[in-house]
MARTOR-331355 format. One record per residue (C-alpha): y, x, z; chain; residue number from 1. Coordinates in Angstrom, 1 decimal, padded with zeros to 4 digits. Each point is the difference from the previous one (the first is absolute). Layout:
N
Y X Z A NUM
...
END
This chain:
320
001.5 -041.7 -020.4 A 1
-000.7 001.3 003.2 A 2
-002.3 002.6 -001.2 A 3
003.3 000.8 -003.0 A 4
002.3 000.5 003.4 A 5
-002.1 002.0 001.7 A 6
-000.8 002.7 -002.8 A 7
004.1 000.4 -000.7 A 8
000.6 000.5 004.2 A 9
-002.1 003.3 -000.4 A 10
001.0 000.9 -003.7 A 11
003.3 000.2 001.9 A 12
-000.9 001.1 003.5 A 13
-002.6 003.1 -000.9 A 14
001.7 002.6 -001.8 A 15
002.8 000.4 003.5 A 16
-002.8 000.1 002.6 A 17
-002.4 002.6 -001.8 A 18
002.2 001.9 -002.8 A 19
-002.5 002.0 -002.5 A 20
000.8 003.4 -000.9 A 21
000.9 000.1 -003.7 A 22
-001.3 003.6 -001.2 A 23
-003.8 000.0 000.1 A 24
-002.5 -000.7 -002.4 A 25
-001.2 -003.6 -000.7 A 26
-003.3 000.0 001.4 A 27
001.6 001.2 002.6 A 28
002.7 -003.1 000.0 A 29
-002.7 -002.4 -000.1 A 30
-001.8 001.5 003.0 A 31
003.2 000.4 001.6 A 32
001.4 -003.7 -000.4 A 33
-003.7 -001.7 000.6 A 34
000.0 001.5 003.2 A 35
004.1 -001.1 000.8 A 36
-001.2 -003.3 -000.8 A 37
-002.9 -000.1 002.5 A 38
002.6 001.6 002.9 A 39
002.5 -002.6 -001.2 A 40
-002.5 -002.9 000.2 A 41
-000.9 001.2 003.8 A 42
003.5 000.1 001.2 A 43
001.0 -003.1 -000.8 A 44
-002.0 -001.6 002.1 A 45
002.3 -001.9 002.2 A 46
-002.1 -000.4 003.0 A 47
-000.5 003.7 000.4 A 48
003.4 000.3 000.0 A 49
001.0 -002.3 002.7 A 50
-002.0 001.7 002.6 A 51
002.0 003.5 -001.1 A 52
003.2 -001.8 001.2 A 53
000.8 000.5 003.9 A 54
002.3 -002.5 002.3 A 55
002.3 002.8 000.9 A 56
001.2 000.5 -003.4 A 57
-001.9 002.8 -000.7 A 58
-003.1 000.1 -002.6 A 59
-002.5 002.0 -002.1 A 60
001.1 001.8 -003.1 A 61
-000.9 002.6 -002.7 A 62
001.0 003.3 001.1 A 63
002.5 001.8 -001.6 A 64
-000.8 003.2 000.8 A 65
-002.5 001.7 -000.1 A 66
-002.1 003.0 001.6 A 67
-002.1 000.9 -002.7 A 68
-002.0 003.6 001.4 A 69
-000.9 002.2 -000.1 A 70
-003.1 000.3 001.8 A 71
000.6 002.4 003.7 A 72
003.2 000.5 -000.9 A 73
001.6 -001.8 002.9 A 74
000.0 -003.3 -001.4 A 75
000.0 -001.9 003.6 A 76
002.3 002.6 001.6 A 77
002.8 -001.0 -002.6 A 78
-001.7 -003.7 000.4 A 79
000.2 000.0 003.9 A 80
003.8 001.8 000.0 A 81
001.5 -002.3 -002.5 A 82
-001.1 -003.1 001.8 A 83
002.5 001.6 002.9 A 84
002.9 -001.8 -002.6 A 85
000.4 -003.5 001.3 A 86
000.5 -001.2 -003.7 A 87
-003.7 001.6 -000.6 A 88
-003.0 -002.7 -000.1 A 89
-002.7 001.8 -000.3 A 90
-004.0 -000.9 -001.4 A 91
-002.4 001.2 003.0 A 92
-003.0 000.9 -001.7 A 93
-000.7 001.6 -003.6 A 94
000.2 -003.0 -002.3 A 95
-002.0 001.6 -003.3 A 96
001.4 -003.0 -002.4 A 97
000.7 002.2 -003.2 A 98
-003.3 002.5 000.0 A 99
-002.4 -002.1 001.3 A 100
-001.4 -002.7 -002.6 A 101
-001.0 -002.3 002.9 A 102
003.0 -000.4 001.4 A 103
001.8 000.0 -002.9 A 104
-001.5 -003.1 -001.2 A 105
000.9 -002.0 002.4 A 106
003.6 000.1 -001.3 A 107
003.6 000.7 001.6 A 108
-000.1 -003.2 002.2 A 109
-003.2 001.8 001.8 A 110
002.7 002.9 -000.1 A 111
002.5 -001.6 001.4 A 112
-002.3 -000.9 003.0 A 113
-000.7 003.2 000.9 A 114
003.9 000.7 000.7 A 115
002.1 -000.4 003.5 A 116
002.2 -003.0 000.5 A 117
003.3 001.9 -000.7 A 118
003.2 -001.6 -000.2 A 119
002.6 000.0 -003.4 A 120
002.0 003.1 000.9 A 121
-003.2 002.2 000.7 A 122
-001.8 001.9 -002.1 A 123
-004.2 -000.7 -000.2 A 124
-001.3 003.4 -000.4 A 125
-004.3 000.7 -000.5 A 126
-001.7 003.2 -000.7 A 127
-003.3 001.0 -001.3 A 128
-000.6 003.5 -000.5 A 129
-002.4 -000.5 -002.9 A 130
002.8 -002.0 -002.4 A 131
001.2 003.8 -001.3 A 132
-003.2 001.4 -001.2 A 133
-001.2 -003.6 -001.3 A 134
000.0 000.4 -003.8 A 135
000.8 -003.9 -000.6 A 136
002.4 -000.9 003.2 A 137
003.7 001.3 -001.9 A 138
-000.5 -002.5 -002.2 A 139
-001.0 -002.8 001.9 A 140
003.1 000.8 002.8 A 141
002.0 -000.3 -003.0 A 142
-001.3 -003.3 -001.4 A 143
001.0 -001.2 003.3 A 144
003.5 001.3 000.6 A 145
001.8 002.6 -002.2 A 146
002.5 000.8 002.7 A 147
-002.5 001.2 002.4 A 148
000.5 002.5 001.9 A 149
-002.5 002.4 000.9 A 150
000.0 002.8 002.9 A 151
-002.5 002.7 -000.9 A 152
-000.7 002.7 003.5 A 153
-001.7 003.2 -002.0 A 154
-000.6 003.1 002.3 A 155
-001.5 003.4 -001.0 A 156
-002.9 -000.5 -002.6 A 157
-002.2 002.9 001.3 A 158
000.5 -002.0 003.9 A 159
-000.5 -003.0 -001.5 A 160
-003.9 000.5 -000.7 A 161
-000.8 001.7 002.6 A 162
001.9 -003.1 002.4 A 163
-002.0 -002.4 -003.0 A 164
-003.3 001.4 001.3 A 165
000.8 000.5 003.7 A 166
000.2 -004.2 000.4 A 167
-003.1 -000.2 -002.0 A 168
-001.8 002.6 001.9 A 169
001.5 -001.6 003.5 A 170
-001.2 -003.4 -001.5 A 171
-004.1 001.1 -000.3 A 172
000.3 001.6 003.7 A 173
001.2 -003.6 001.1 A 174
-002.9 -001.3 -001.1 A 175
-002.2 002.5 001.0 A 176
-001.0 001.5 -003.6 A 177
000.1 003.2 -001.7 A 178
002.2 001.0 -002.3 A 179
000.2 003.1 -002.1 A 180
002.4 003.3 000.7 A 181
003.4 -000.4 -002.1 A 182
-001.5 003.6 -002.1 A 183
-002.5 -002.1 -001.5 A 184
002.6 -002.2 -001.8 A 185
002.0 002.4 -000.9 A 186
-001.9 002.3 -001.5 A 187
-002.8 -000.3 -002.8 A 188
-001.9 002.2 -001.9 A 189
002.8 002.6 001.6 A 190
003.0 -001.6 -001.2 A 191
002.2 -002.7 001.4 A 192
-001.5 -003.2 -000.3 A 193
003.0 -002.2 -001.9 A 194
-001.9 -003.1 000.0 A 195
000.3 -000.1 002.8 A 196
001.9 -003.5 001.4 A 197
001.7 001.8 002.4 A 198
001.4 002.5 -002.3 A 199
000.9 -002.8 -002.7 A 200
002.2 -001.7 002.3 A 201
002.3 002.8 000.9 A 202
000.9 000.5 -004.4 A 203
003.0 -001.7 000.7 A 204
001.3 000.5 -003.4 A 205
-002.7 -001.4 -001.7 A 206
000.5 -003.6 002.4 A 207
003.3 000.4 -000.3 A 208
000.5 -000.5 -003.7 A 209
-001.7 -003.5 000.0 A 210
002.2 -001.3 002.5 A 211
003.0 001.6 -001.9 A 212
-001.1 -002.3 -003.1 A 213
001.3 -003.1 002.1 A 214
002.5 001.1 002.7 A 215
003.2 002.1 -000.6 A 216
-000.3 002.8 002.1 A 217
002.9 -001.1 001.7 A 218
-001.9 -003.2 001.5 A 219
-002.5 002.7 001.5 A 220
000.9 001.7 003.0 A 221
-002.3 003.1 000.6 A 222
000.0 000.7 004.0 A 223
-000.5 003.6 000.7 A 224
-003.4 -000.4 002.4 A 225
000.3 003.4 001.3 A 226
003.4 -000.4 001.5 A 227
-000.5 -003.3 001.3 A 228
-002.8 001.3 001.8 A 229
002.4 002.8 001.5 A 230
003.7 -001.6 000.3 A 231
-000.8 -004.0 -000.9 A 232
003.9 -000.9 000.3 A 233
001.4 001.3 -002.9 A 234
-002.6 -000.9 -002.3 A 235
000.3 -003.9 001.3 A 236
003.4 000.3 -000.4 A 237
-000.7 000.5 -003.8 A 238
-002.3 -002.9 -000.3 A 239
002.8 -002.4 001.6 A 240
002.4 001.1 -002.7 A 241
-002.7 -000.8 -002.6 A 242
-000.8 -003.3 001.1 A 243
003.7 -000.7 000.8 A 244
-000.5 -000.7 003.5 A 245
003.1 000.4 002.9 A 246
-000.6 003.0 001.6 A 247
-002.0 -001.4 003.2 A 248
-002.3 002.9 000.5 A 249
001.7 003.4 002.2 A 250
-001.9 003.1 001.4 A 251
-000.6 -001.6 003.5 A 252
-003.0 -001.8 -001.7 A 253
-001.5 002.9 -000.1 A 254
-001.8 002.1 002.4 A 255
-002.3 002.9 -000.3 A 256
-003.0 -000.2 002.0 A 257
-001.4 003.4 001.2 A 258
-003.3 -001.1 000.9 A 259
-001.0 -001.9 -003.3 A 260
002.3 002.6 -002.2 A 261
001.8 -002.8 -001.9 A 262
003.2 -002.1 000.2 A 263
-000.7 -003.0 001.6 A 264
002.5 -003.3 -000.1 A 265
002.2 -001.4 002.5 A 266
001.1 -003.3 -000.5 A 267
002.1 -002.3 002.2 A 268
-001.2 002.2 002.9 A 269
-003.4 -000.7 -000.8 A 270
-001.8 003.3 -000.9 A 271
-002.9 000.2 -002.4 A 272
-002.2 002.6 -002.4 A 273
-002.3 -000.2 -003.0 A 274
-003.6 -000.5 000.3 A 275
-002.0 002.8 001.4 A 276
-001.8 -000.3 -003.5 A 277
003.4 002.1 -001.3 A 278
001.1 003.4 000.5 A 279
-004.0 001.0 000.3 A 280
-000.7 004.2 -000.6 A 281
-001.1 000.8 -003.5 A 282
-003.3 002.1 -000.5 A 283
000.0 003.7 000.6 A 284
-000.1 001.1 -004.0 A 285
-000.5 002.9 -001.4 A 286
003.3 001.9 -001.5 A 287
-001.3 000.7 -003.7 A 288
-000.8 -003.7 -000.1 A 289
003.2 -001.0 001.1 A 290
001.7 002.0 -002.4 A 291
-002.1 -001.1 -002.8 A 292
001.3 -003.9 001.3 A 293
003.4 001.9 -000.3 A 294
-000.4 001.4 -003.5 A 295
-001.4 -003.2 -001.7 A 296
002.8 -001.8 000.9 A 297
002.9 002.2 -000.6 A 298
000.8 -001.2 -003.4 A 299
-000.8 -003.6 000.6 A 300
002.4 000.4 002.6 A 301
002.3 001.4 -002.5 A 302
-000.4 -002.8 -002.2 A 303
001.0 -002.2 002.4 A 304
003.1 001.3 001.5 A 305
001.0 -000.5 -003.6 A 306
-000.7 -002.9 -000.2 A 307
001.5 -001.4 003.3 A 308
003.2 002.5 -000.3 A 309
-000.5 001.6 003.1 A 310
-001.7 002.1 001.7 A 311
-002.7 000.5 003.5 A 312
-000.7 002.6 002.2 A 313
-004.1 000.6 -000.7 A 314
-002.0 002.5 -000.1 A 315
000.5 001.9 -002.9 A 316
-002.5 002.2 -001.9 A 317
000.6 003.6 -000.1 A 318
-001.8 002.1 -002.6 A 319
-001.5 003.6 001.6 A 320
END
C-alpha cells in the first residue's frame, strides 16, 4: 500500500517540477526524461533541503535567470553591475551544472546548493560563460524551467578571440609556461585556422539557433558588450526592464577609472573595480590577419543580426 502511495505522489508531483519538451525525437525523450528522473530523485531529498532554509527568512533557490556567455564577453562585468540592484542575489563563482556531466549528475538539489540565500522578492541570478556554446545545455535549462530567462553579453567577434586567447596566454605566464604566439592558431597551411576553439565561439549564429529551439527570443536579452564596456548605464538600464526589476540602478554607480581604463562601480559609497585579470592588452597582430578574422565572419555576422532583429556595431569586412 505504502509502496501503491508513494508511486502516485510522483506520478502527480514530476511532470510540474521538470516539464519535458514535447518536439524531439523519442530516443531523445527517453534520454531526456531518464535523466529528469534521476534530478527529480536528488531533489527530493528532504534533508538536503532543510539546511537550504535560513532563520532570517531567506533561503537557497533555483535561479531564474540566467547568464549563459559568452566566453570574454563581459560576463562578470554585467555579473558584478547587476548585483548593484538590491533585489539581485547573485551565484559567486561559475557553477558549470548544465555542460559539465559531473556536476550535472548530482541533480538540481546539488544545484540549488550552489545558490545565495536570497529572499522571495529577489531574483537568484548565476552565470557560466560556457552554457551558450554547450551543444546540450538549451535543452536541459529548459527541462528545468521554460520561463527562464537568459542574459546573453556578445561583443565584437573578431575582439572576442583575440580577448579568448589573451586569458589563456596570461594563464601559462602565471604558471610560468610557454605558450605559443596567437599567429600560430590562427593561421595554418596559410589560411585562417577555423578549427580553431577560439574562432568557434565567436559564430554567434550558429550557437544561437540551438538556444532559439527552446527560448523565444524575447526571453533572451542580448547585452551589447562593447557599450557596456564604454557607457555601462544605459545598457543595465535595459537588462532591468528585461528582468522587470524597479529601476534601482542610476549613473552615479558608475565611475571611469583613468588609470585602469574601465568603469569601475560605486556602491553605497563603497568604491570597487573588476579583477586586474580584465581589461588586459590584446597581442600586437598583424593587419592582413585581422582582416581575414574580419572577412570570415562578416556573413556569419549577417546571419545573425537576422536572426536576433537587430543590429551591432563590428568590424565589418570591406572587399578591396
Amino acid at each position: 500500500m505504502a509502496a501503491f502511495l508513494l508511486g502516485a505522489v510522483l506520478l502527480i508531483v514530476q511532470p510540474q517540477i521538470v516539464p519535458s519538451r514535447p518536439a524531439i525525437n523519442s530516443k531523445a525523450e527517453t534520454s531526456a526524461q531518464s535523466a529528469q528522473r534521476e534530478l527529480l530523485k536528488k531533489t527530493s531529498q528532504k534533508n538536503d533541503f532543510k539546511e537550504n532554509i535560513h532563520s532570517n527568512g531567506s533561503c537557497r533557490q533555483l535561479p531564474q535567470t540566467i547568464i549563459i556567455g559568452v566566453r570574454k564577453g563581459g560576463t562578470r562585468a554585467l555579473l558584478e553591475m547587476l548585483s548593484l540592484h538590491p533585489d539581485i542575489a547573485a551565484a559567486e563563482s561559475e557553477v558549470h551544472f548544465f555542460d559539465w556531466e559531473d556536476h550535472y549528475r548530482n541533480g538540481l538539489q546539488w544545484y540549488i546548493n550552489q545558490m545565495p540565500f536570497s529572499y522571495p522578492h529577489q531574483i537568484t541570478v548565476e552565470k557560466t560563460p560556457a552554457y551558450f556554446t554547450s551543444p546540450e545545455v538549451p535543452e536541459r535549462v529548459y527541462n528545468m524551467n521554460q520561463s527562464m530567462r537568459l542574459l546573453l553579453i556578445l561583443r565584437d567577434p573578431s575582439e572576442r578571440v583575440l580577448s579568448d586567447y589573451t586569458q589563456v596566454f596570461y594563464n601559462h605566464m602565471q604558471k610560468h609556461k610557454p605558450y605559443p604566439s596567437i599567429e600560430q592558431f590562427l593561421i595554418k597551411d596559410g589560411e585562417l585556422n577555423v578549427d580553431y576553439k577560439a574562432i568557434n565561439r565567436s559564430l554567434y549564429y550558429i550557437h544561437m539557433q540551438n538556444w532559439l529551439k527552446y527560448f523565444p527570443l524575447d526571453h533572451i536579452h542580448i547585452v551589447d558588450g562593447d557599450k557596456l564596456i564604454k557607457d555601462p548605464f544605459p545598457e543595465i538600464e535595459k537588462v532591468e526592464r528585461f528582468l522587470k526589476l524597479s529601476p534601482q540602478i542610476n549613473a552615479s554607480n558608475f565611475y571611469f577609472n583613468k588609470t585602469k581604463g574601465f568603469y569601475c562601480l560605486r556602491d553605497s559609497g563603497r568604491e570597487r573595480c573588476l579583477h586586474e585579470s580584465k581589461g588586459r592588452a590584446h597581442p600586437q597582430v598583424d593587419t592582413r590577419l585581422l582582416e581575414k578574422l574580419h572577412e570570415y565572419f562578416y556573413e556569419p555576422n549577417k546571419k545573425f543580426f537576422e536572426l536576433v532583429g537587430r543590429t551591432f556595431d563590428w568590424h565589418s569586412y570591406v572587399a578591396s
